[in-house]
C-alpha positions in Angstrom: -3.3 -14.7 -19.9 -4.7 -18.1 -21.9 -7.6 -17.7 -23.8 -8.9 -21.1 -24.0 -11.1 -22.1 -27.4 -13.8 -24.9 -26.9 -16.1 -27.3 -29.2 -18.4 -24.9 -29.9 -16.1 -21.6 -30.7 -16.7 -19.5 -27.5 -13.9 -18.4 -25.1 -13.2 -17.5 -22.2 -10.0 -16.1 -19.8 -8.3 -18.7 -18.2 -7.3 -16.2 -15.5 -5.2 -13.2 -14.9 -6.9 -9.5 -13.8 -9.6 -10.0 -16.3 -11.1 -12.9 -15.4 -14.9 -13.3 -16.4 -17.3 -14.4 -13.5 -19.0 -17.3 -13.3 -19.0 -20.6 -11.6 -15.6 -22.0 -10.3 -14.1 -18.2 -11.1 -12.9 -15.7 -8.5 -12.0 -12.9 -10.3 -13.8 -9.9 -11.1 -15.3 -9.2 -14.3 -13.4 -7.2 -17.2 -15.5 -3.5 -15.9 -15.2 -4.4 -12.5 -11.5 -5.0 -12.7 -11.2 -1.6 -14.2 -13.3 0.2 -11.9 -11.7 -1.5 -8.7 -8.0 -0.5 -10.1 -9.3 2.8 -10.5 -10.0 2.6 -6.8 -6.7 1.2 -6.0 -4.5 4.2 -7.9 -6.8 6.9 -6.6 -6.6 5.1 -3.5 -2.6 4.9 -3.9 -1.4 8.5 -4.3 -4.2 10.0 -2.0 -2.1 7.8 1.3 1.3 8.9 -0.5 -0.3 13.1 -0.3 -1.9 12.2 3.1 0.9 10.4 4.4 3.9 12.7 3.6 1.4 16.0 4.2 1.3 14.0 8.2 4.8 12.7 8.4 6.2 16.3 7.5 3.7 18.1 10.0 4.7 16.0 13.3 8.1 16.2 12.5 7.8 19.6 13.7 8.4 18.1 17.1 12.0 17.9 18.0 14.5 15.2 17.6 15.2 13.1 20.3 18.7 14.1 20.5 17.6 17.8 20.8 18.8 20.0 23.9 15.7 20.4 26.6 15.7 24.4 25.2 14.9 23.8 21.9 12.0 21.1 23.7 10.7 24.2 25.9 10.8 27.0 23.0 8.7 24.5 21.0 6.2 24.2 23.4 6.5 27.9 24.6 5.0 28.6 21.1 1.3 27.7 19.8 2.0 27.4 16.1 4.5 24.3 16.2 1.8 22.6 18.2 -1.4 23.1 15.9 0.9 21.7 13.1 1.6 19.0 15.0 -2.0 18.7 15.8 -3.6 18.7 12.1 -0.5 16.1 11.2 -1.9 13.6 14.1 -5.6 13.7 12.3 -4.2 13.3 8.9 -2.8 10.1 10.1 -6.1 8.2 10.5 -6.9 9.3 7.3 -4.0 8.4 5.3 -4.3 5.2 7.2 -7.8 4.4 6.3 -7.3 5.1 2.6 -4.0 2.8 2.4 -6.6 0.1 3.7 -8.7 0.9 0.9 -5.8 0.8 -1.5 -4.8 -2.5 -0.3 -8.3 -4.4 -0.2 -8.5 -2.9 -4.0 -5.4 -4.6 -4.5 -6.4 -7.9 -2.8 -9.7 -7.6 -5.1 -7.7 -7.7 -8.2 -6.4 -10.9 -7.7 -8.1 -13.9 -9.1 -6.3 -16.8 -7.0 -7.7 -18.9 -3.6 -6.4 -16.9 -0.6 -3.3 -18.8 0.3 -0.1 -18.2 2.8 1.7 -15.2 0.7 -2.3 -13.3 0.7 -2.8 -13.9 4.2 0.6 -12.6 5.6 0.3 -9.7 2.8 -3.4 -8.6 4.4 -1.8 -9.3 8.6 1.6 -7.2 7.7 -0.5 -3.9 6.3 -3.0 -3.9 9.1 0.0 -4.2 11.9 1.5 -1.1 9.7 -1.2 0.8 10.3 -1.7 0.0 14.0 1.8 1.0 14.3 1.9 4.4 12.5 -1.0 5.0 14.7 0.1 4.6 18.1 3.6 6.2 17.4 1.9 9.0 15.6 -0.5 9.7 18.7 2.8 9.1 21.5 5.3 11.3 19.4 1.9 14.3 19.3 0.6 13.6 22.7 1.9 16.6 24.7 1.3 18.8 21.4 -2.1 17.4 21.4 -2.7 18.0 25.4 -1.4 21.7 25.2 -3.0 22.5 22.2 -6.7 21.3 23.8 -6.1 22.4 27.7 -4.5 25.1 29.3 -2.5 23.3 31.4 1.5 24.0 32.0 3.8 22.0 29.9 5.2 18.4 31.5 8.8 18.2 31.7 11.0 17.7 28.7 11.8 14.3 30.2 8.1 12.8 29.8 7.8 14.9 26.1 11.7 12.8 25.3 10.1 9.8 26.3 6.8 9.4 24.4 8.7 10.6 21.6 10.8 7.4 22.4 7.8 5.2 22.3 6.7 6.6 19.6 9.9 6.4 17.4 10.1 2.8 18.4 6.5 2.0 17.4 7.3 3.6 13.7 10.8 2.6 12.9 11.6 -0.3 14.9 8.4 -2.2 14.5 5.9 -0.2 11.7 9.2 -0.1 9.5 9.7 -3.9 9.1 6.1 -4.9 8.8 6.2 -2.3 6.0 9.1 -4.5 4.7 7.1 -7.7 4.5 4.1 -6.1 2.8 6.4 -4.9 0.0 8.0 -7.9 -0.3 4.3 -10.2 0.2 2.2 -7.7 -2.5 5.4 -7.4 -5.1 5.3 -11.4 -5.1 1.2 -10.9 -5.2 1.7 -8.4 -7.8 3.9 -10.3 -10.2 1.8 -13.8 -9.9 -1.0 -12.0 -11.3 0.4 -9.6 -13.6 0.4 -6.3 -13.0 3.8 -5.3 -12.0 6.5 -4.9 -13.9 10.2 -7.4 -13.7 11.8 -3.5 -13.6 9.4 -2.3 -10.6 9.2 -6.0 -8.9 13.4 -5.6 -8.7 13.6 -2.4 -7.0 10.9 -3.2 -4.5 12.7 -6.1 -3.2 15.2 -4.2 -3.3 13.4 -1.4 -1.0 12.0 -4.1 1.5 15.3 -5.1 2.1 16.0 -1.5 2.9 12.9 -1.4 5.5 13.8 -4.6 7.2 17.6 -3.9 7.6 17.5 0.1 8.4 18.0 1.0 11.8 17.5 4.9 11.1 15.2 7.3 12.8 15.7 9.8 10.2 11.4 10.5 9.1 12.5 11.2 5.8 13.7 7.6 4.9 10.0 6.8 5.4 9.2 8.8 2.1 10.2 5.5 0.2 7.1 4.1 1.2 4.3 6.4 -0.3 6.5 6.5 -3.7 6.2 2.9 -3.6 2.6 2.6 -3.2 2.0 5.3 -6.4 4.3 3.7 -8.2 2.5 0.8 -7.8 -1.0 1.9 -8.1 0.3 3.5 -11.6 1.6 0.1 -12.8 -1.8 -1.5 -11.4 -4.1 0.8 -13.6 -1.6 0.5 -16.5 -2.2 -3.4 -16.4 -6.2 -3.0 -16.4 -6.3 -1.2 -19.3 -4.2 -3.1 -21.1 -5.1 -6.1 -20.5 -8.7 -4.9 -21.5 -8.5 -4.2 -24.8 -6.6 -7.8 -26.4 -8.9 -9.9 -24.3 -12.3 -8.3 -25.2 -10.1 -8.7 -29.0 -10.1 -12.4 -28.9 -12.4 -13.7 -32.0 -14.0 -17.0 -31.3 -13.8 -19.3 -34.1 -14.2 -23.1 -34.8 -12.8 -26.1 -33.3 -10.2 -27.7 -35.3 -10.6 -31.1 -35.6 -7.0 -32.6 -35.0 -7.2 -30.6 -31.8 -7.0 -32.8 -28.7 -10.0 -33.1 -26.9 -11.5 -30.7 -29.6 -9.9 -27.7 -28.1 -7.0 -25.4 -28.5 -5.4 -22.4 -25.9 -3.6 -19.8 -27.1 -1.6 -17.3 -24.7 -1.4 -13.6 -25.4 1.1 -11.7 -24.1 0.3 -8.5 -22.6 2.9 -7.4 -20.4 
C-alpha cells in the first residue's frame, strides 16, 4: 500500500482495501472496509454451513446408477423425501448468501470495474442459476410426493430429472465455479488480501473444477472450504491493513524531494 506525503505534511493511501474516500477514489473508507469484510466472512462460512447442510440432504436421493428397487423403496418411504425437501429450500438460501458474500468481495476492491471483474460477477451468478435448477430437477418427484398424494411416476422419469439435474450441477455449475475461483483469486491477489500460499492452491482447485468429469456430490465440498478460507484471509487483510495505515505520521516535506513530495510503501502482507 503507498502512503504518499505532500507539501504540506498530510497523507493519504494511494490504494489498496483501505482506501480513504474522496474525489477520484473508489474504495471504501478504512471502517467501512472493515465492516463490509465482516459481511463477506460472515457471509462466507454461513454458504459453506448452508451449502454442505443442502448438498448432503438431497443426496439422499439415489444415484443414477442405482437399481429401480432401491428408486421405489425410497419413494415408498416419507422420511427420505422430507430430507430431500428441507435440502431443496436450503438451496435458495445458501445461494442468496454466496451473492452477498461475493458483492462484499466486489466492494472491497478499489479498482475501475474492468474485464477480470465483470467475468468474476457473470461466472457466480450462472453458478447459482445452475445449483438452482439442478437442485429443484434432482428434488422434483421428492418435492411432488411430499406436497400431493399422488402415486409415484415411474423410476424412469425420477432417473431422468436426476439426469438433468446432475448435468445442470457438474457439467455446467461445476466449471463456472472454476472460472470464479480462478477470476476472484486474480481479484483477490491484485488487491491484497489473499495470500501467494492460498492464491496457489486455488488455481490449483479451479483447475480441478474445470477438468473433473465426476458426479461424485462430495467433490463439490471443495467449494464451500474455498469460500471460508477465503473469507478468513479477507478479514485477516482488513485488520491488518488497519492498524499500519491509520500509523502513518505525517511530517514535513523535504526539500530535495522531487516535486516537494516523497511515497513510502509499507508492507503489510
Amino acid at each position: 500500500m503507498l502512503i504518499h506525503k505532500g507539501r504540506g505534511g498530510t497523507t493519504a493511501p494511494a490504494g489498496g482495501l483501505a482506501a480513504a474516500v474522496g474525489p477520484g477514489r473508489s474504495g471504501p473508507g478504512r471502517p467501512e472496509a472493515a465492516k463490509i469484510a465482516r459481511m463477506a466472512v460472515f457471509s462466507g462460512i454461513t454458504f459453506a454451513i448452508l451449502f454442505t447442510a443442502a448438498l448432503v440432504l438431497v443426496n439422499q436421493i439415489p444415484r443414477l446408477d442405482s437399481p429401480d428397487s432401491t428408486y421405489t423403496a425410497f419413494y415408498a418411504s416419507g422420511s427420505g423425501r422430507v430430507l430431500v425437501t428441507v435440502g431443496l429450500y436450503l438451496v435458495p438460501f445458501a445461494g442468496i448468501v454466496f451473492l452477498s458474500f461475493m458483492m462484499a468481495f466486489r466492494a472491497l476492491l478499489d479498482r475501475p470495474a474492468d474485464l477480470i471483474q465483470g467475468l468474476q460477477l457473470a461466472s457466480g451468478v450462472v453458478f447459482i442459476c445452475m445449483l438452482f435448477a439442478g437442485s429443484a430437477a434432482v428434488g422434483a418427484v421428492a418435492l411432488m410426493l411430499h406436497f400431493a398424494e399422488v402415486p409415484a411416476p415411474p423410476v424412469s422419469v425420477d432417473r431422468v430429472l436426476s439426469s438433468v439435474g446432475y448435468g445442470l450441477v457438474f457439467a455446467y455449475g461445476v466449471r463456472v465455479a472454476g472460472v470464479f475461483t480462478i477470476t476472484t483469486t486474480t481479484l483477490a491477489r491484485r488487491a491484497g488480501l489473499m495470500p501467494r500460499w492460498l492464491a496457489i492452491l486455488s488455481y490449483l482447485m479451479a483447475a480441478f473444477l474445470l477438468a473433473t468429469t465426476t458426479t461424485q456430490p462430495a467433490t463439490l465440498l471443495v467449494y464451500p472450504a474455498w469460500v471460508v478460507l477465503l473469507s478468513l484471509a479477507v478479514v485477516r487483510s482488513a485488520r491488518i491493513r488497519a492498524v499500519p495505515a491509520a500509523a502513518v505520521p505525517p511530517g514535513p516535506s523535504r526539500a530535495g524531494a522531487p516535486g516537494g513530495a516523497a511515497a513510502e510503501r509499507l508492507d503489510t502482507r
